[in-house]
TITILO-334866 format. One record per residue (C-alpha): residue number from 0; x, y, z. Coordinates in steps of 0.25 Angstrom, whole numbers. Layout:
BEGIN
<rec NUM, <X, Y, Z>>
...
This chain:
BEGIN
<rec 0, <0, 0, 0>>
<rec 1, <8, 13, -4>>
<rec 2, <3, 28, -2>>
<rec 3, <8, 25, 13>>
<rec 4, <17, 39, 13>>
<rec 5, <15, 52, 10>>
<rec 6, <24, 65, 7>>
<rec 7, <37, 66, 2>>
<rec 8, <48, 76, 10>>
<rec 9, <39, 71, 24>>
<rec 10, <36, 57, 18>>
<rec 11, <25, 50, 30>>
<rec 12, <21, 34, 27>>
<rec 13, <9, 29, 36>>
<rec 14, <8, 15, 40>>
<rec 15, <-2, 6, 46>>
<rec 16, <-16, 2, 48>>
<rec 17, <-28, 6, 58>>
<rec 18, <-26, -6, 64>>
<rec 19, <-13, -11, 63>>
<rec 20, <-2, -9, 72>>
<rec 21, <1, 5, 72>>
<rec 22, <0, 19, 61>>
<rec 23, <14, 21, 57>>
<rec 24, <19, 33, 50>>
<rec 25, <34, 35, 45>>
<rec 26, <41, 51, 41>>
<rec 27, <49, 52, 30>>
<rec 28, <56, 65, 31>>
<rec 29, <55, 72, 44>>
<rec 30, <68, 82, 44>>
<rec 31, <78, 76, 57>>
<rec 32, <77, 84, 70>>
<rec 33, <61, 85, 71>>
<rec 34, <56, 85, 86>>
<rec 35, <47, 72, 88>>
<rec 36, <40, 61, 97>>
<rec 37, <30, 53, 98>>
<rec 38, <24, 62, 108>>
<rec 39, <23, 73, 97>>
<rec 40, <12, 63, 91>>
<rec 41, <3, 61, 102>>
<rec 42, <-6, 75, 101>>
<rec 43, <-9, 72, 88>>
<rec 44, <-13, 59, 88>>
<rec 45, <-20, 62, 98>>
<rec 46, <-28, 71, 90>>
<rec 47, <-29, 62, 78>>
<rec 48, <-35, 51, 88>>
<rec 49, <-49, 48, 85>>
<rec 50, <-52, 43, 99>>
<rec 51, <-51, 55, 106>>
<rec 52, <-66, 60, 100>>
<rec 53, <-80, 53, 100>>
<rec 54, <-83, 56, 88>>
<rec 55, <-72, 50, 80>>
<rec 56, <-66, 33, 79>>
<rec 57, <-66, 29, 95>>
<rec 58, <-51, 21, 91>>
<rec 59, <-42, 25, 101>>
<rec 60, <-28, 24, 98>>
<rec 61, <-16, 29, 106>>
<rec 62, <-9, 34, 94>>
<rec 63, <5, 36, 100>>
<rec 64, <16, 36, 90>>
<rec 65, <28, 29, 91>>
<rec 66, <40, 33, 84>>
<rec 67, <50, 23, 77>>
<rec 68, <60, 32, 69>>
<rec 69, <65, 45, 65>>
<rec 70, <66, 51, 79>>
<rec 71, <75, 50, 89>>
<rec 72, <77, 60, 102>>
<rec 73, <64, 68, 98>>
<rec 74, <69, 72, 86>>
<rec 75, <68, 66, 69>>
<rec 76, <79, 59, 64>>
<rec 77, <76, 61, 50>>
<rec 78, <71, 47, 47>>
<rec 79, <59, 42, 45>>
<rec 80, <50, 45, 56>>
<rec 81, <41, 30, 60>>
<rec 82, <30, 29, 70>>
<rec 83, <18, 21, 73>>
<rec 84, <4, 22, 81>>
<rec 85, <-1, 10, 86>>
<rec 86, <-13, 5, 85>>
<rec 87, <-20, 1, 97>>
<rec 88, <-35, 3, 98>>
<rec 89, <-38, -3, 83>>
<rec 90, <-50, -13, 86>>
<rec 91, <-49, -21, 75>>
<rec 92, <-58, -32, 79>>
<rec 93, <-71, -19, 76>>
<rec 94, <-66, -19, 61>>
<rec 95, <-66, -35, 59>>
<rec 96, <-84, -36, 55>>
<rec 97, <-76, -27, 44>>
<rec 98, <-66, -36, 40>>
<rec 99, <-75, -38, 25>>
<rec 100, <-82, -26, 25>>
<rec 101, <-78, -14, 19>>
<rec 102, <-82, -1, 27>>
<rec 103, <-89, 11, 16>>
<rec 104, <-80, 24, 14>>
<rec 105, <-66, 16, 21>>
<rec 106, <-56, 13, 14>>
<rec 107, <-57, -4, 16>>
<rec 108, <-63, -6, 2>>
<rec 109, <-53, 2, -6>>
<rec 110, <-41, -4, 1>>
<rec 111, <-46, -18, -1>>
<rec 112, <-50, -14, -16>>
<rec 113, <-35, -11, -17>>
<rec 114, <-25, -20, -9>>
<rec 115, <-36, -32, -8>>
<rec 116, <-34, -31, 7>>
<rec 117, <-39, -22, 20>>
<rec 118, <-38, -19, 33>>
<rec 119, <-52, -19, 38>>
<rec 120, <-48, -14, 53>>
<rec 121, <-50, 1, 54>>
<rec 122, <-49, 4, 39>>
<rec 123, <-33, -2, 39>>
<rec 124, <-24, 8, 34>>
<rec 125, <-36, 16, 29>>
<rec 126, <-39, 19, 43>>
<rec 127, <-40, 35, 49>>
<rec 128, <-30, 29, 59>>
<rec 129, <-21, 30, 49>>
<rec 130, <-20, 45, 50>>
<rec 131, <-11, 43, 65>>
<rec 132, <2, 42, 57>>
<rec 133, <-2, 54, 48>>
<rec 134, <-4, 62, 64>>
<rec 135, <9, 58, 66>>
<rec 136, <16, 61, 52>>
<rec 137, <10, 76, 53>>
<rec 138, <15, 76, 70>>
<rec 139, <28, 73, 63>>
<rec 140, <26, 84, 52>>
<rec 141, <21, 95, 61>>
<rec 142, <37, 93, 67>>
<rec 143, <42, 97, 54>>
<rec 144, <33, 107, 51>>
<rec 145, <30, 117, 64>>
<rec 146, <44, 122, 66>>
<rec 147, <43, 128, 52>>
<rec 148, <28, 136, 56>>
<rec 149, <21, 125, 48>>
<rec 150, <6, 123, 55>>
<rec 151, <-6, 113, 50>>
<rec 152, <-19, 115, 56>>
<rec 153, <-32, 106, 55>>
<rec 154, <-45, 110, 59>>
<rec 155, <-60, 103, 55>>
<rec 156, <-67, 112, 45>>
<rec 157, <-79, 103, 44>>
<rec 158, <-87, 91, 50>>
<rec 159, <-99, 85, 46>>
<rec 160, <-101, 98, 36>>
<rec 161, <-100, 107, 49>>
<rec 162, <-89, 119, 45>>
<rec 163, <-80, 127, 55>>
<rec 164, <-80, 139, 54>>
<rec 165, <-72, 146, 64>>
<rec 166, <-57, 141, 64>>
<rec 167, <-52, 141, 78>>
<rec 168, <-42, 131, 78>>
<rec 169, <-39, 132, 93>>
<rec 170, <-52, 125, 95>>
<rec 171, <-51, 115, 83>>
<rec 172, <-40, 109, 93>>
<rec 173, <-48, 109, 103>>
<rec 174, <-60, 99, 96>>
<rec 175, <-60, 86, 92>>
<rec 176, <-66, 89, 79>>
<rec 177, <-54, 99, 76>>
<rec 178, <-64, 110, 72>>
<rec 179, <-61, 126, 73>>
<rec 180, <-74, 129, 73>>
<rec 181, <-82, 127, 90>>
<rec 182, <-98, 129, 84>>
<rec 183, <-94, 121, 71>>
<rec 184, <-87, 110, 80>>
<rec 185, <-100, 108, 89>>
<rec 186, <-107, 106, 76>>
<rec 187, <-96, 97, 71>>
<rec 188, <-96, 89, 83>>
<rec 189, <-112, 87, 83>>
<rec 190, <-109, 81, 68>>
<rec 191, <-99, 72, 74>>
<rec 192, <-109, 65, 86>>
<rec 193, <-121, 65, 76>>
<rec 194, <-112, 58, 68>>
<rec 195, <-107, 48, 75>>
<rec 196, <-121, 45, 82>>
<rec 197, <-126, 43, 67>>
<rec 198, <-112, 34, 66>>
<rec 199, <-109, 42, 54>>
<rec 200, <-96, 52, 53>>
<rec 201, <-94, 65, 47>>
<rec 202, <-83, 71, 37>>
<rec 203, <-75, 86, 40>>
<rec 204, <-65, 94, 33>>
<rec 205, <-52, 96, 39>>
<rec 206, <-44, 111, 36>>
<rec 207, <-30, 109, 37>>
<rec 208, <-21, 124, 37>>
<rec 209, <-5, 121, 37>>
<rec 210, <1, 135, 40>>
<rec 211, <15, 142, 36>>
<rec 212, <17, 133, 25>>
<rec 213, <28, 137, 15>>
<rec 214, <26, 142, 2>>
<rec 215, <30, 133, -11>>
<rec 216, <27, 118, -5>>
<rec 217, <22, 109, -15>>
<rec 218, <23, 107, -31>>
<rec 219, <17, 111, -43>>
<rec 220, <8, 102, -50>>
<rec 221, <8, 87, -45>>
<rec 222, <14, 90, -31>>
<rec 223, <7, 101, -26>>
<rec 224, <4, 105, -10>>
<rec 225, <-10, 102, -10>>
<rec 226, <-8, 89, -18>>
<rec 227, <2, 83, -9>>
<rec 228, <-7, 88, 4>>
<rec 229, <-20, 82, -2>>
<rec 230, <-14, 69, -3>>
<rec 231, <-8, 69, 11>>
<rec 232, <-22, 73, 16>>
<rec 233, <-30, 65, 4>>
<rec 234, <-22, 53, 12>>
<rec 235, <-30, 53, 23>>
<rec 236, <-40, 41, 25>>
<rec 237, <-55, 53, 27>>
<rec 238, <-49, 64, 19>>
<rec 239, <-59, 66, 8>>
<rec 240, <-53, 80, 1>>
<rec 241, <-44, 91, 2>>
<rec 242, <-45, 106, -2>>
<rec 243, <-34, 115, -2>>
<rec 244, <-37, 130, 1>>
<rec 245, <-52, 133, -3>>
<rec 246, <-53, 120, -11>>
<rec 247, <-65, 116, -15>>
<rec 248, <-69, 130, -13>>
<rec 249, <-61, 137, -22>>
<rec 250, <-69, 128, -33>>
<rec 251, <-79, 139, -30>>
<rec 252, <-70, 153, -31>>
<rec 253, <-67, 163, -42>>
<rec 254, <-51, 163, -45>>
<rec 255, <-53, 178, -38>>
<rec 256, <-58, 172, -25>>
<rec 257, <-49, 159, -24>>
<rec 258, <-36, 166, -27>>
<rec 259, <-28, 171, -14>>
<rec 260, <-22, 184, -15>>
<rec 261, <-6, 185, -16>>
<rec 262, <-2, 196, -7>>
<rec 263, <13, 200, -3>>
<rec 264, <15, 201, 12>>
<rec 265, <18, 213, 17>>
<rec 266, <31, 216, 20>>
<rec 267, <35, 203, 11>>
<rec 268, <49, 204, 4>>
<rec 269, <48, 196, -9>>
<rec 270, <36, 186, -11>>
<rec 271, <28, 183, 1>>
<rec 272, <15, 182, -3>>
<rec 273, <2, 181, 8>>
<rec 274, <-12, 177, 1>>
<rec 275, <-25, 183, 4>>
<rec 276, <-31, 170, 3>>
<rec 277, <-28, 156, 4>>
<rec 278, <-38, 148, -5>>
<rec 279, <-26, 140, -11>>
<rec 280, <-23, 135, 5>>
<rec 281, <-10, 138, 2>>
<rec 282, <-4, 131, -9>>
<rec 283, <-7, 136, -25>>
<rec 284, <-2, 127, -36>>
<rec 285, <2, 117, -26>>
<rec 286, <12, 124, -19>>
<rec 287, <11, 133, -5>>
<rec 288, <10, 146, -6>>
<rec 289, <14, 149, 10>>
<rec 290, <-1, 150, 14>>
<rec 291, <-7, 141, 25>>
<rec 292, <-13, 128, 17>>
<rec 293, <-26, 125, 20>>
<rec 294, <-32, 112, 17>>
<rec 295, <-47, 107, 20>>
<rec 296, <-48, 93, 21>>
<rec 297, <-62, 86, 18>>
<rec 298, <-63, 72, 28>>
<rec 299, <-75, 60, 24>>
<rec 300, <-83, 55, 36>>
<rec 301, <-76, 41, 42>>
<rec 302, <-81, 30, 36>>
<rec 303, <-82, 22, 48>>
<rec 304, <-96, 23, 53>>
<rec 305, <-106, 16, 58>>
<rec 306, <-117, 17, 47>>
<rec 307, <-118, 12, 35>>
């Protein structure tokens, strides 16, 4: 089965199923001399564990990481960086009434259309749970990237076709839900329990805002930004469609309304250009142009429910 790694310069390769053993994850090129320890991953596994809220799968999982290579003394060697997240609540023996069915909108079907054989535990590397060793990959990243001013923030835009409105990030941190937005969350969260009294599940979008990104990342043509960061988010087992900037939206502009302003910053020497507007969420012909890059990020409904 290839299409295991992704990235080229920061190369991660996933491993593992829902049910075996452990998730595992290995780094190709982190620089030498970067702070880490497994402690660095608890907070956000911990934020990733789907246990901690009613509403969500009641699978709970330690999710502590162990490290195997590519750090010694608290710091990166340079090499690969291996660790693994063991399983330990799987339950398998619930999945075994569905060892010859296939479950509508999972993935079982198409994999045993294509290798002829399935895991039938927890969807098998299909599984949500995979997304621990993508957690641990972005702890890893977020090393690299905050001593040079790089932020990413993630926040729930809609749920259940309830929007936020308001964006006060403080309090999306604050919520399981991850929402900005405290009337739209009471809302989203009265979705949820009807819901899951109904045993049905609802979908969202996700923004995504990475700040202080530098200009001229990316390639013309076949390489560009926002291809190589739709398939990085496209790889994700519920993500259903990504838009950069006004997406969709722009669909219904006038070239005079999507176009962003080019200004020169005041006080500027040479070309340092500001934009009044950021419909293009940063990048334009596939290259970053220094604005933040904004990406919504449009998420299905789980298919594991308890009606037909």
């Amino acid at each position: 089965m290839p299409g295991n790694s992704l990235g080229e310069a920061f190369r991660i390769t996933t491993f593992g199923e829902s049910h075996g053993a452990a998730l595992g994850l290995v780094v190709d090129g982190c620089p030498p001399g970067v702070p880490l320890s497994e402690e660095d991953f608890l907070e956000p596994l911990s934020r990733r564990r789907p246990g901690n809220y009613l509403f969500s799968s009641p699978r709970q999982e330690e999710d502590k990481v162990e490290l195997l290579s590519g750090v010694f003394e608290g710091l990166t060697t340079g090499c690969p960086i291996a660790l693994i997240v063991r399983n330990r609540d799987q339950r398998s023996e619930h999945y075994e009434p569905l060892r010859d069915i296939f479950r509508p909108g999972h993935a079982d079907i198409a994999y045993f259309q294509k290798f002829g054989i399935r895991d039938h535990r927890g969807g098998g590397r299909a599984s949500s749970r995979e997304t621990v060793a993508r957690v641990a990959a972005g702890v890893v990243a977020r090393r690299i990237l905050e001593p040079l001013g790089v932020k990413v923030k993630a926040y729930t835009v809609e749920l259940a076709a309830i929007k936020a409105m308001a964006q006060d990030l403080s309090f999306a941190d604050e919520n399981p839900i991850r929402c900005p937005d405290r009337e739209a969350y009471v809302q989203m969260e009265a979705a949820l329990k009807k819901a899951y009294e109904d045993m049905d599940s609802v979908g969202g979008i996700v923004e995504i805002i990475a700040e202080n990104i530098p200009a001229g990342l990316g390639e013309p043509v076949f390489d560009k930004l926002e291809a190589d960061l739709g398939k990085a988010i496209l790889s994700v087992g519920a993500v259903k469609a990504v838009e950069f900037g006004a997406g969709f939206e722009a669909a219904r502009l006038l070239g005079s309304q999507n176009n962003d302003p080019i200004l020169n910053r005041p006080g500027a020497k040479g070309l340092d250009p500001v934009y009044g507007s950021n419909n293009s969420g940063g990048i334009l012909g596939g290259i970053s142009n220094g604005d933040p890059i904004i990406i919504k990020v449009g998420i299905k409904p789980i298919p594991s429910i308890g009606r037909p």
